[in-house]
C-alpha positions in Angstrom: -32.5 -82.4 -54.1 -31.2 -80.7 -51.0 -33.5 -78.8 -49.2 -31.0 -76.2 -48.3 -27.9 -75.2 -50.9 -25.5 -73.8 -49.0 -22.8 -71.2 -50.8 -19.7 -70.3 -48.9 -17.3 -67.6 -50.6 -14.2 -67.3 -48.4 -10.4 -65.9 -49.0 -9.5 -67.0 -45.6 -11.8 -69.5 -44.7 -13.8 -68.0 -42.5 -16.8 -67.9 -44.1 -16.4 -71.9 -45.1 -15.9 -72.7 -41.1 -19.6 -70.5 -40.5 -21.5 -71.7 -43.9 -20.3 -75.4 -42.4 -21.4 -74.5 -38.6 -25.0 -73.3 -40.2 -25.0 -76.6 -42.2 -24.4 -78.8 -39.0 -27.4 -76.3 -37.2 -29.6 -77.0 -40.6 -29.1 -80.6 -40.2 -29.4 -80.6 -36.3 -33.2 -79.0 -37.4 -33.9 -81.9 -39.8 -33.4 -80.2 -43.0 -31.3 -81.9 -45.7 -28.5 -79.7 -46.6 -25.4 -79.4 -49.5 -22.5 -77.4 -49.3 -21.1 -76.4 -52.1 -18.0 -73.8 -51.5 -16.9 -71.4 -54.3 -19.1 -73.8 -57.3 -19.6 -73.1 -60.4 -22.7 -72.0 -61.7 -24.1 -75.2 -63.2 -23.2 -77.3 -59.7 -26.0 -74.9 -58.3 -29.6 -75.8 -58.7 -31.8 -72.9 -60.3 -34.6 -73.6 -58.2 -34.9 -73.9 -53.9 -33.4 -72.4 -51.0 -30.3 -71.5 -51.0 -27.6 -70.4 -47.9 -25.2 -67.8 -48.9 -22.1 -67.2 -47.0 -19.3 -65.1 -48.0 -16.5 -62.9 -46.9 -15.5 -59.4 -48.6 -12.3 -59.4 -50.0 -10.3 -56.2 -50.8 -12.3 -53.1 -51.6 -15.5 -54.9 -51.2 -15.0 -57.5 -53.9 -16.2 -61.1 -53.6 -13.5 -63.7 -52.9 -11.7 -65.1 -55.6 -13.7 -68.4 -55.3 -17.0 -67.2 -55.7 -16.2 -64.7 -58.3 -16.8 -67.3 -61.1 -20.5 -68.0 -59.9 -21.1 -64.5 -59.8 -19.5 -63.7 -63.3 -21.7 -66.6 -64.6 -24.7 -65.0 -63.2 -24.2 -61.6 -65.2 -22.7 -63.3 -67.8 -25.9 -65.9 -68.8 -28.6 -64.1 -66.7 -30.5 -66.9 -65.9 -34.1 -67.0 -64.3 -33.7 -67.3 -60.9 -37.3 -66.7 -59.8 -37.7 -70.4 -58.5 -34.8 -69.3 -56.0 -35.3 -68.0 -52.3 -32.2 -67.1 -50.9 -30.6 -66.4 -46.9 -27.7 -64.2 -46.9 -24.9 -63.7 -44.5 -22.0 -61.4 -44.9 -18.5 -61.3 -43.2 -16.5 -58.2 -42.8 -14.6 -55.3 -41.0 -16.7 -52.4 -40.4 -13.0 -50.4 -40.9 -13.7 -50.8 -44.5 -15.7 -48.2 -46.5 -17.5 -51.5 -48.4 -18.1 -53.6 -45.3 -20.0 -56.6 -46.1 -20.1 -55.7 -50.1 -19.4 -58.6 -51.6 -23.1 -60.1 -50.5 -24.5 -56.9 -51.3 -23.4 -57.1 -54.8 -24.0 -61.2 -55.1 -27.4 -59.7 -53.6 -27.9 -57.4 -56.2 -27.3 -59.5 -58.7 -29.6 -62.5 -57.7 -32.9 -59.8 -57.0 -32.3 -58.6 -60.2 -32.5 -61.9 -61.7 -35.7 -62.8 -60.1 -34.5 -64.6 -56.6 -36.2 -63.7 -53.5 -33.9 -63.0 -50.1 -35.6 -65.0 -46.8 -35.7 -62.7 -43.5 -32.9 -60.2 -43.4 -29.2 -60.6 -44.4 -26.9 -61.0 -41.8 -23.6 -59.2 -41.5 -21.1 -60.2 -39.2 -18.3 -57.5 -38.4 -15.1 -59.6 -37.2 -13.8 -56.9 -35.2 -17.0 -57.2 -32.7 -17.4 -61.3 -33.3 -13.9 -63.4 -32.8 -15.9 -66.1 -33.4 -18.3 -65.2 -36.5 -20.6 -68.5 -36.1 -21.4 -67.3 -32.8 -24.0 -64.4 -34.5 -24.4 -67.1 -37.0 -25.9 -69.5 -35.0 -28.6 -67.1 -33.5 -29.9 -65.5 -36.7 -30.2 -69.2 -38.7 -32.5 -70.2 -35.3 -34.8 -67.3 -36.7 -34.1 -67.5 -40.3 -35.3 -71.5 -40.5 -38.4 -70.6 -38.9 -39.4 -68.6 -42.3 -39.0 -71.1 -44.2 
C-alpha cells in the first residue's frame, strides 16, 4: 500500500496538473505515492493518508469526476476512521461558494470518522496563475505532520 493516496477532482484539469506536482514533491521526500484521479470508491483504500485535490465546479459543486466517490460516500457511509486526510481546494474567490466542493467532500469524510492533517489549502486562481506554486509550499509543511 501507498503511503500517500492521492485524489484529484478536476473539470478543467487544473487540479490533476497540482494533485500530480504534489505527487512528484511526495516522491522527491521519499514517500510512496498513488494517484488516483476522479476513482471510484472501492479503488480507494479505507485506511491511510490520503491527498485530496479538487476544483469547484459551478455553484460550489464537486467536479463531475469526483462526484461518484462522493455519492458513494453518503450513499454506503463507510468507516473512515482509519483515514487521515490533507485537503487542497481550487477556486475563484468571485464565487459566493469558493473552494466548496472540498468543504463539502470535507464534511462528508469528518462525519464519517476521517481525520484532516494540518489545515486545508485553498488556492484562489485569480491571485495564483500558477496553482502548484501555493501548492508546493504548503505540502513542504503539511509532510512534516505526518
Amino acid at each position: 500500500m501507498a503511503d500517500i493516496t492521492l485524489i484529484s477532482g478536476s473539470t478543467l484539469g487544473s487540479a490533476e496538473y497540482v494533485a500530480e506536482h504534489l505527487e512528484e514533491k511526495l516522491q522527491e521526500a521519499g514517500f510512496s505515492t498513488e494517484m488516483l484521479h476522479g476513482p471510484e470508491l472501492d479503488e480507494v483504500p479505507q485506511e491511510g493518508i490520503w491527498l485530496i485535490v479538487t476544483s469547484t465546479h459551478g455553484a460550489g459543486e464537486l467536479p463531475d469526476n469526483l462526484l461518484p466517490f462522493y455519492e458513494a460516500l453518503k450513499e454506503t457511509q463507510p468507516d473512515l476512521s482509519g483515514v487521515r486526510y490533507g485537503a487542497v481546494g481550487i477556486g475563484n474567490h468571485e464565487y459566493d461558494l469558493f473552494c466548496g466542493a472540498i468543504k463539502l467532500l470535507e464534511d462528508q469524510l469528518n462525519q464519517l470518522g476521517a481525520k484532516r492533517i494540518g489545515d486545508r489549502l485553498e488556492i484562489d486562481v485569480l491571485e495564483h496563475e500558477i496553482p502548484e506554486d501555493p501548492a508546493e509550499v504548503w505540502v513542504a509543511s503539511w509532510k512534516t505532520q505526518l
